[in-house]
ZALUMLUM-64564 format. One record per atom (N, C-alpha, C, O): x, y, z. Coordinates in pm, whole numbers, plus 50000, padded with zeros to 5 digits. Example, Ala and Ser with C-alpha at 12.3 -4.5 7.8 and 13.67 -1.06 7.14 Angstrom:
2
u, v, w
51319, 49431, 50780
51230, 49550, 50780
51320, 49670, 50780
51424, 49668, 50846
51285, 49775, 50708
51367, 49894, 50714
51290, 50003, 50787
51341, 50114, 50804
***
This chain:
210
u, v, w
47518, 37298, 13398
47588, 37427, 13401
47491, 37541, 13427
47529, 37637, 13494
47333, 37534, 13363
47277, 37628, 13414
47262, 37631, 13564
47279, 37731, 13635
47231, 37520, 13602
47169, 37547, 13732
47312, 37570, 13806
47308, 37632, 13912
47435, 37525, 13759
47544, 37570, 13866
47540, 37704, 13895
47537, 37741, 14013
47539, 37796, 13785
47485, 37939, 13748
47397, 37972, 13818
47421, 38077, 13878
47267, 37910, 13848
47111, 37980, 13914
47230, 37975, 14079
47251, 38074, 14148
47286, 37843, 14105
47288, 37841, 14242
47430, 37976, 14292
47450, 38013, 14408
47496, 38018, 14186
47573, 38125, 14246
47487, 38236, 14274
47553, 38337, 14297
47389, 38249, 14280
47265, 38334, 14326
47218, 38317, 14484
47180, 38405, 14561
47232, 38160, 14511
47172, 38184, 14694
47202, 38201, 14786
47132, 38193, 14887
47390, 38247, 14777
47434, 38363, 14892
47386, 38460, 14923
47374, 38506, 15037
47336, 38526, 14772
47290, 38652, 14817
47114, 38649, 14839
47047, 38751, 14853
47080, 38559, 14840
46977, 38508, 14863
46948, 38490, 15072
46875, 38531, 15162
47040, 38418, 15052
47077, 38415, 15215
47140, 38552, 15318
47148, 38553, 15441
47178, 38657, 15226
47231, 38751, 15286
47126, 38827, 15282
47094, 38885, 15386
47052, 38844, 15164
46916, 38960, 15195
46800, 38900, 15284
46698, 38969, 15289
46800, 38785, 15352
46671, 38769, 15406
46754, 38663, 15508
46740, 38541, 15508
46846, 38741, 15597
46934, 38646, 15689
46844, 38821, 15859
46877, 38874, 15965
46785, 38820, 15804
46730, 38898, 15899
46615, 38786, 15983
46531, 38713, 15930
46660, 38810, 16188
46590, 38700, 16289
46418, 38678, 16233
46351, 38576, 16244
46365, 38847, 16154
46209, 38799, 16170
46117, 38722, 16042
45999, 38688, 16032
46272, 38712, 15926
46269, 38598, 15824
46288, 38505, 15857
46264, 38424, 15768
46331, 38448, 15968
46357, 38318, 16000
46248, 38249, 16085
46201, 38141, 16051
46205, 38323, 16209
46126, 38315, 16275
45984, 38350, 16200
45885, 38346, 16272
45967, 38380, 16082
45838, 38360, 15991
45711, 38449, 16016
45588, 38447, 16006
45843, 38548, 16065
45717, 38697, 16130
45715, 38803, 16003
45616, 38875, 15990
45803, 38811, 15928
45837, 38857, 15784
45885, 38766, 15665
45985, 38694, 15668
45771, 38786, 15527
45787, 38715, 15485
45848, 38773, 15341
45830, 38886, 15297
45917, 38677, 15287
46004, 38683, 15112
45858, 38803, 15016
45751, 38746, 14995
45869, 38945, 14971
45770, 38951, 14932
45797, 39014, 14786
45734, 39105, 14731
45930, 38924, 14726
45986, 38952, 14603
45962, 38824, 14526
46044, 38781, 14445
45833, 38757, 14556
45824, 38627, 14468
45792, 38642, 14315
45818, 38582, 14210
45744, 38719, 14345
45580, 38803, 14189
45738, 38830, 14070
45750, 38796, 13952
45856, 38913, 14175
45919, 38952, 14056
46027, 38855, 14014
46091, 38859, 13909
46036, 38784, 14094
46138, 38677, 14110
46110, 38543, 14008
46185, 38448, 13984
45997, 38568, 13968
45942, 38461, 13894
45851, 38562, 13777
45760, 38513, 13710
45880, 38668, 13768
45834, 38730, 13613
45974, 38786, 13563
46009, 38757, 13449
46055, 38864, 13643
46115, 38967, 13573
46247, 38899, 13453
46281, 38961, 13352
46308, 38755, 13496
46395, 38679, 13458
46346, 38630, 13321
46398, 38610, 13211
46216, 38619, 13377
46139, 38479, 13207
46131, 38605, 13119
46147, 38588, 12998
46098, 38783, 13184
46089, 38854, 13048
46206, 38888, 12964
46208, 38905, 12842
46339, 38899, 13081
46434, 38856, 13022
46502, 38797, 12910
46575, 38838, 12819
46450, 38680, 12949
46516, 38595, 12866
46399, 38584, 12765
46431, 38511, 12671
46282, 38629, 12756
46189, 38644, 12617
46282, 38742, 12559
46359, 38701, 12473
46285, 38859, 12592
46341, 38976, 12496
46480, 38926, 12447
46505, 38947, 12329
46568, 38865, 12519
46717, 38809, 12454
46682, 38704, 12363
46764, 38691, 12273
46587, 38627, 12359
46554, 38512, 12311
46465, 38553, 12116
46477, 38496, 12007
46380, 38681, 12162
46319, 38749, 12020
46447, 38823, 11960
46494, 38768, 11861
46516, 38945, 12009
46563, 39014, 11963
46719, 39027, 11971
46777, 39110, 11900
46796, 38936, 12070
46896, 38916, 12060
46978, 38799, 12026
47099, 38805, 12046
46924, 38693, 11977
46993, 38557, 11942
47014, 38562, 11773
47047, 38474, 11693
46984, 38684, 11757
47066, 38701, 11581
47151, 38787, 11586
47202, 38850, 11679
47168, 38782, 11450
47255, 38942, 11391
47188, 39029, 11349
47216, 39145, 11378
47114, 39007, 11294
47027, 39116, 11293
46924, 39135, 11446
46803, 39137, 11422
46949, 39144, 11543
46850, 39194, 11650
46789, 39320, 11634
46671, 39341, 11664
46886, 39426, 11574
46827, 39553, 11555
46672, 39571, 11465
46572, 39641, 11487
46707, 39472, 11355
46585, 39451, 11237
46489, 39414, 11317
46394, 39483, 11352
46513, 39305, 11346
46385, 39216, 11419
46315, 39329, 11509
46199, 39366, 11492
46393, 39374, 11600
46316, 39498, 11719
46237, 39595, 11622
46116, 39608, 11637
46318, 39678, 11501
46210, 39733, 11465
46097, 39687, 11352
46008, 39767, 11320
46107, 39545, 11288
46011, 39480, 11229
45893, 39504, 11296
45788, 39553, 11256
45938, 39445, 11452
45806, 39401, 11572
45736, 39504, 11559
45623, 39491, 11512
45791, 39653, 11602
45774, 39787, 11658
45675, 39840, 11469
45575, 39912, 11468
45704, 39813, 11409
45611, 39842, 11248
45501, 39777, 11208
45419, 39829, 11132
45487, 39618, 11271
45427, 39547, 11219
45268, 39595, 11313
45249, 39640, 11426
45176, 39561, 11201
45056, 39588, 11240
44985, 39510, 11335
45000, 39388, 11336
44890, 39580, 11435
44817, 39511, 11509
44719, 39433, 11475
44618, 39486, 11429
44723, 39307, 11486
44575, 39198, 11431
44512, 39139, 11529
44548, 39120, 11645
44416, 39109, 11474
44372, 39026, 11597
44390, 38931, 11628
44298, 38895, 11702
44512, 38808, 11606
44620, 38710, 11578
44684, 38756, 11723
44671, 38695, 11830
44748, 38864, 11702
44767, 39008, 11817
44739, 38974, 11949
44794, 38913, 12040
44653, 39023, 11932
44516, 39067, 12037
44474, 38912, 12147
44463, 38906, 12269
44461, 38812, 12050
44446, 38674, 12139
44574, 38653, 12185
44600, 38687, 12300
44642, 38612, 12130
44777, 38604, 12184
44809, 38672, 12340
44833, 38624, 12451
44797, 38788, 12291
44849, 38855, 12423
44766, 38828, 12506
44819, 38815, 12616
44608, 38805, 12508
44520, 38792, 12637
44528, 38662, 12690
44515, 38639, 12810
44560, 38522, 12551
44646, 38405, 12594
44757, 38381, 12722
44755, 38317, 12827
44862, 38475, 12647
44987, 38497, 12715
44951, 38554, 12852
45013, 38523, 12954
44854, 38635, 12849
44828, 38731, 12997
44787, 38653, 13133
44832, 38662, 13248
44643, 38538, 13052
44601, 38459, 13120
44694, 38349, 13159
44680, 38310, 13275
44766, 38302, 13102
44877, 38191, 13143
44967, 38245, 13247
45015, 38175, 13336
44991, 38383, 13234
45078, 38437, 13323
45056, 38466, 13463
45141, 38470, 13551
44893, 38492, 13475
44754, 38521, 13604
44803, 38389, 13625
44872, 38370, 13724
44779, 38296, 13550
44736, 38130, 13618
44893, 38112, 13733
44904, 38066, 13847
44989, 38168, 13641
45119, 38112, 13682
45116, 38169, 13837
45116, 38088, 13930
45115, 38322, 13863
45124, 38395, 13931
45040, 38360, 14100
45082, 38366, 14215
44916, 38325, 14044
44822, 38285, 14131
44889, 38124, 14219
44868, 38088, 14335
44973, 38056, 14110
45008, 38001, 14187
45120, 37999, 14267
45127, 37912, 14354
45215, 38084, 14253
45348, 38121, 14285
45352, 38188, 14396
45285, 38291, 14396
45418, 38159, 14504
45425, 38239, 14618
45378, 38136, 14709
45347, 38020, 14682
45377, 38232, 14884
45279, 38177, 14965
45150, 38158, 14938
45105, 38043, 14937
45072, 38265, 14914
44999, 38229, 14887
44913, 38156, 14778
44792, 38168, 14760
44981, 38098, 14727
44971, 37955, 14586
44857, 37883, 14607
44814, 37911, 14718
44783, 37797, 14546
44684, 37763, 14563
44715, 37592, 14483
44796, 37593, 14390
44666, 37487, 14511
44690, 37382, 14489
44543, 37281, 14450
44456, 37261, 14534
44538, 37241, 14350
44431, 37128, 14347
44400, 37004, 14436
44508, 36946, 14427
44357, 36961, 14481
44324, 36816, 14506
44425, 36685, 14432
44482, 36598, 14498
44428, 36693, 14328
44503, 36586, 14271
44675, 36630, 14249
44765, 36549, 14227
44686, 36736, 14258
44843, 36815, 14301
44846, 36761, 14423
44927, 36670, 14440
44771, 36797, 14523
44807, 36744, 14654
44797, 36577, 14691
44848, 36539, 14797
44746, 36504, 14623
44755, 36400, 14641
44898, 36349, 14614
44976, 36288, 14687
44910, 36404, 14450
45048, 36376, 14385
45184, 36444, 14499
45292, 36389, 14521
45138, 36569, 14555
45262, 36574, 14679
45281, 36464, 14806
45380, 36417, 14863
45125, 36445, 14821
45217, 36381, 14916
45255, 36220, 14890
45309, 36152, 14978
45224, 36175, 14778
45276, 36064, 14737
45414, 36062, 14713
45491, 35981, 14763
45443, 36149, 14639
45604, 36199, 14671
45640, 36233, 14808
45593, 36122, 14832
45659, 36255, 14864
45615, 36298, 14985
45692, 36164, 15063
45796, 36162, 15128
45604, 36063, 15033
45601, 35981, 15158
45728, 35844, 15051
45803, 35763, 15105
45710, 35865, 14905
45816, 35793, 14827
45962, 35805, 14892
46026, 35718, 14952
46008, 35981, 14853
46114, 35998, 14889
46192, 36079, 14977
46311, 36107, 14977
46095, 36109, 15052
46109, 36164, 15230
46089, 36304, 15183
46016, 36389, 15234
46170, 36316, 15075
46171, 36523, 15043
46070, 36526, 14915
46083, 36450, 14819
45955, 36636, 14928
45920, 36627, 14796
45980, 36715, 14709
46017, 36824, 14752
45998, 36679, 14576
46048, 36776, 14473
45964, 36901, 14427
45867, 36838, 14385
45942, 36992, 14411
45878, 37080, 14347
45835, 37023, 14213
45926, 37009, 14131
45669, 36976, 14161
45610, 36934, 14071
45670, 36983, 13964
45715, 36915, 13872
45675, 37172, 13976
45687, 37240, 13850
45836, 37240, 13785
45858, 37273, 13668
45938, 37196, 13881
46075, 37209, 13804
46079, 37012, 13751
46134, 37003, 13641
46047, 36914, 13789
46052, 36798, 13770
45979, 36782, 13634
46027, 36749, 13526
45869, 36810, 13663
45742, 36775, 13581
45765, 36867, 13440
45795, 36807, 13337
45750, 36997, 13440
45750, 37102, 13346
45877, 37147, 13310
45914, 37113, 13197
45965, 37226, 13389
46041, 37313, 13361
46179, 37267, 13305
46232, 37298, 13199
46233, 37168, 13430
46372, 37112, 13373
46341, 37021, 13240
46412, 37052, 13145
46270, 36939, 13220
46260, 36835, 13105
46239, 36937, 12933
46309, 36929, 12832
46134, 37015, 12955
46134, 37142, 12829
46264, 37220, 12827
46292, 37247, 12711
46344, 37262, 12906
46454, 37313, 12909
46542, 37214, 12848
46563, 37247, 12731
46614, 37082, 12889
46616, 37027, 12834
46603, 36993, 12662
46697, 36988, 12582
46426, 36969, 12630
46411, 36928, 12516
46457, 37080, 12422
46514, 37071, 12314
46423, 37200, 12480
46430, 37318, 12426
46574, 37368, 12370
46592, 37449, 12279
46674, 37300, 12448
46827, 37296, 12426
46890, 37197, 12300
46972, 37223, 12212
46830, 37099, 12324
46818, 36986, 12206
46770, 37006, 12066
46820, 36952, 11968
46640, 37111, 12062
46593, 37135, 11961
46594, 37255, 11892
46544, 37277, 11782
46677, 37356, 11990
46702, 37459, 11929
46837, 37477, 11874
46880, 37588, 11846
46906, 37364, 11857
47015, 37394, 11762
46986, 37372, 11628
47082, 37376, 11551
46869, 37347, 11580
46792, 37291, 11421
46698, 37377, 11448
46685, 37453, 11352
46619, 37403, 11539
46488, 37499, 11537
46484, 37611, 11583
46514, 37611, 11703
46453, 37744, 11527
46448, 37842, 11615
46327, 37825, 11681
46354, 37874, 11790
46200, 37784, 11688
46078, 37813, 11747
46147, 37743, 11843
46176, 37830, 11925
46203, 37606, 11896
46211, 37556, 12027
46285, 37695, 12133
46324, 37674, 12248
46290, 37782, 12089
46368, 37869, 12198
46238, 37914, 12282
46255, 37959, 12395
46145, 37905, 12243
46017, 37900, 12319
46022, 37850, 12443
46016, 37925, 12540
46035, 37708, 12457
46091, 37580, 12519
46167, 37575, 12630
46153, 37503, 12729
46310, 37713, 12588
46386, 37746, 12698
46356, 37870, 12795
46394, 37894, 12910
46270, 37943, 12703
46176, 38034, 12802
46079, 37975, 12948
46076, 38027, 13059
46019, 37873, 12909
45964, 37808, 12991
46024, 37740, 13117
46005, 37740, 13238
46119, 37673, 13012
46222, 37595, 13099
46290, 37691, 13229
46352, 37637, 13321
46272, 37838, 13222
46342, 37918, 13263
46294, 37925, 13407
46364, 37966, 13499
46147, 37874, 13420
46068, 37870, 13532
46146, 37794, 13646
46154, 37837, 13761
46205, 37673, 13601
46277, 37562, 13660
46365, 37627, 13746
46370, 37608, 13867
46460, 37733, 13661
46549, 37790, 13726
46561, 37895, 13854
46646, 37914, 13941
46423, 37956, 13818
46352, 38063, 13931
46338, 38009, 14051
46381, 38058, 14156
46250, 37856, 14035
46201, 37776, 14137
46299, 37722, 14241
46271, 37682, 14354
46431, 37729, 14176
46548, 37670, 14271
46563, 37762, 14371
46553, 37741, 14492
46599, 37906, 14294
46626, 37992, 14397
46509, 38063, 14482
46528, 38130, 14583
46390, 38038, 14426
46257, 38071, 14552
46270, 37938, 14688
46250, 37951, 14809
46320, 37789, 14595
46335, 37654, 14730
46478, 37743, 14843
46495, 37716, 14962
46538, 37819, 14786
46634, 37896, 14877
46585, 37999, 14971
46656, 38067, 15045
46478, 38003, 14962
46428, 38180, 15036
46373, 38135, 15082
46306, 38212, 15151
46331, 37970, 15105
46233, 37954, 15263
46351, 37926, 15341
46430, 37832, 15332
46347, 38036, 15429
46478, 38020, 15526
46444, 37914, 15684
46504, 37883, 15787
46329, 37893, 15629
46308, 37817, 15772
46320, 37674, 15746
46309, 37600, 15845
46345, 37613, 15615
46343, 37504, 15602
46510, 37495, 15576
46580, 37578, 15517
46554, 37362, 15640
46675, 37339, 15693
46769, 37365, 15508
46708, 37383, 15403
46907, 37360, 15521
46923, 37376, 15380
46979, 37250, 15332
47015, 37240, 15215
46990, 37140, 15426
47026, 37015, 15362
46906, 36960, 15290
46917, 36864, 15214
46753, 37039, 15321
46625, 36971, 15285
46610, 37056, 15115
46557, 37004, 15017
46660, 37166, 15120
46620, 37254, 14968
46724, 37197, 14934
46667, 37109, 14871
46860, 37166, 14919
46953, 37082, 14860
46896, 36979, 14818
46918, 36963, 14698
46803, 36863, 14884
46764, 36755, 14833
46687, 36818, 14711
46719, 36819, 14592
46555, 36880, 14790
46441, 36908, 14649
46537, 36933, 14552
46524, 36847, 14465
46639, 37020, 14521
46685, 37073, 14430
46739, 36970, 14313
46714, 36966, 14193
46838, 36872, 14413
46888, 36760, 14339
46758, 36618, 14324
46803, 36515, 14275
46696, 36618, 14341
46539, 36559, 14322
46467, 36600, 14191
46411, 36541, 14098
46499, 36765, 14237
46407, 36786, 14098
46492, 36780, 13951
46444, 36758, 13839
46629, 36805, 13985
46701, 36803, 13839
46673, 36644, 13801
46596, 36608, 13711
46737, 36571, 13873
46757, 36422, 13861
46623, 36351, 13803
46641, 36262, 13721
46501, 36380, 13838
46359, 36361, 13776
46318, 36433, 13628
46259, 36391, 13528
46387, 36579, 13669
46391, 36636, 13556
46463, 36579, 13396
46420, 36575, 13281
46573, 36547, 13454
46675, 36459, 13345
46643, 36384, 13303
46681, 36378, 13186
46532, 36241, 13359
46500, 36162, 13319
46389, 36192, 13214
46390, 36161, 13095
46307, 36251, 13274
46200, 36280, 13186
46228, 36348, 13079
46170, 36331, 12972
46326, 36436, 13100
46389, 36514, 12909
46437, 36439, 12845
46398, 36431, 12729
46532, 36360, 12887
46551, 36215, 12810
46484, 36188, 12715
46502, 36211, 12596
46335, 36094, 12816
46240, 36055, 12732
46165, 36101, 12617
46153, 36044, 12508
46099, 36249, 12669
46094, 36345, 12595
46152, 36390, 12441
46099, 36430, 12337
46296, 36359, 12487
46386, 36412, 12332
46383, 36258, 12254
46368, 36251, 12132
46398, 36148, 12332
46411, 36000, 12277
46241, 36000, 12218
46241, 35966, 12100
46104, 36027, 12269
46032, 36025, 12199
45966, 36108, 12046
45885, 36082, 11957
46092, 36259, 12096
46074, 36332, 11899
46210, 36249, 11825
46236, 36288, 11711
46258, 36186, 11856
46353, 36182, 11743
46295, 36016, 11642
46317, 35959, 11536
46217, 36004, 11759
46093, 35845, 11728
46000, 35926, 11641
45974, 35865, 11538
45961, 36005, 11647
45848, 36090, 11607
45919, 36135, 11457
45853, 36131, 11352
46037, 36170, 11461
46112, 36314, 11363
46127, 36172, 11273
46091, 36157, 11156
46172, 36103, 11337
46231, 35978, 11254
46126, 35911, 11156
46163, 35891, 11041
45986, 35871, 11196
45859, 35842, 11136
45812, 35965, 11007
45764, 35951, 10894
45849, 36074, 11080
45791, 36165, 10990
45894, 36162, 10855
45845, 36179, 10743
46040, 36141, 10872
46111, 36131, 10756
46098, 36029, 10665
46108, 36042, 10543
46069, 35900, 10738
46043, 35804, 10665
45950, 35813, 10602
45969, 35778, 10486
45836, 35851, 10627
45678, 35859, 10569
45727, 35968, 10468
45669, 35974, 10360
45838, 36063, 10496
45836, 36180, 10361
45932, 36093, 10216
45922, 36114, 10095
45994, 36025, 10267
46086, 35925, 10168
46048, 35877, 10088
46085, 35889, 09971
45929, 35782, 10146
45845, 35688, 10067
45732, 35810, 09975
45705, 35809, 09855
45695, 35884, 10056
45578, 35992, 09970
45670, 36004, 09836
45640, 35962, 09725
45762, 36057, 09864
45903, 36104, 09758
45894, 36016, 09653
45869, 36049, 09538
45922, 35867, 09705
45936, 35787, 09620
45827, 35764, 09521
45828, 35761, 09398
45750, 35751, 09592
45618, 35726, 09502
45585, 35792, 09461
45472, 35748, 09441
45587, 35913, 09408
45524, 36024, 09347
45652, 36039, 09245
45620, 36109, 09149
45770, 36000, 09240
45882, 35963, 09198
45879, 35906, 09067
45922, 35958, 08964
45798, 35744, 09083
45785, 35626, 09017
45646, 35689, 08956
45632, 35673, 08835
45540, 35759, 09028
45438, 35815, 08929
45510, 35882, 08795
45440, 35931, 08706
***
């Protein structure tokens, strides 16, 4: 359902960049930077300050609470992850050696390659992030990320030069890879959640019988 949602987005996707010197690759998409920040801040700020009842509190808790240096890393954390993201996003993106190997092994697997970052990262945390945030608030973290997945569909829409039965595949490539792997993902915490309860049972017990 989300992504049915992202894709009522690439008409107008196709209508703002249905101009001959977007096609012919003499002008290029140069709304990537915001197209892939302005959504994830989005959905951070709905995600801190609007998924309660109290949203109002929380906004001005944030806005009172003191600066630490807890603070201070964080944000240069957050800043640098965001450079890393950025640097790679767009045309001009930059790719490793073992990324590119891994493309074109896909590549030559299943004729279309999927986009690494919605397969690999984005759809499967989205996913686990949906799963775990009905018991956890921190997994809403999870769906922030996941949010990347969703961006990436509609940037596979704005290369107008690539045919659209071929961004249709990536698209359904990357969910379908994506699915599997959240699967696993959620089937390996509930292996995990499940160990950890048991090990708290027995602690219980025995300290019980002490």
């Amino acid at each position: 359902m989300t992504t049915l949602i992202t894709l009522l987005s690439t008409p107008f996707v196709f209508g703002l960049l249905s101009d001959i010197t977007y096609n012919l690759r003499l002008q290029q998409f140069r709304g990537v930077s915001v197209l892939h920040t302005a959504p994830i801040a989005l959905v951070s700020l709905y995600t801190v300050f609007f998924m309660s009842r109290s949203s109002i509190m929380n906004f001005q808790k944030i806005l009172r609470s003191p600066i630490t240096v807890v603070w201070v890393l964080a944000a240069l954390a957050i800043g640098a992850v965001g450079y890393y993201y950025l640097s790679r996003t767009g045309n001009g993106g930059t790719a490793s050696s073992l990324e590119m190997l891994l493309r074109g092994t896909m590549e030559q697997f299943f004729g279309v390659r999927p986009r690494t970052k919605e397969f690999l990262i984005a759809h499967p945390l989205l996913l686990l992030g949906f799963f775990l945030s009905i018991r956890y608030r921190a997994a809403r973290v999870l769906i922030i990320i996941g949010t990347i997945g969703q961006l990436s569909i509609i940037d596979t829409f704005a290369h107008l030069h690539t045919p659209l039965y071929i961004s249709g595949v990536r698209v359904l490539l990357g969910l379908g890879l994506g699915l599997i792997i959240g699967l696993i993902l959620i089937g390996v915490w509930k292996l995990i959640e499940k160990r950890i309860v048991e090990g708290y049972n027995i602690w219980i017990g025995t300290e019980k019988w002490k």
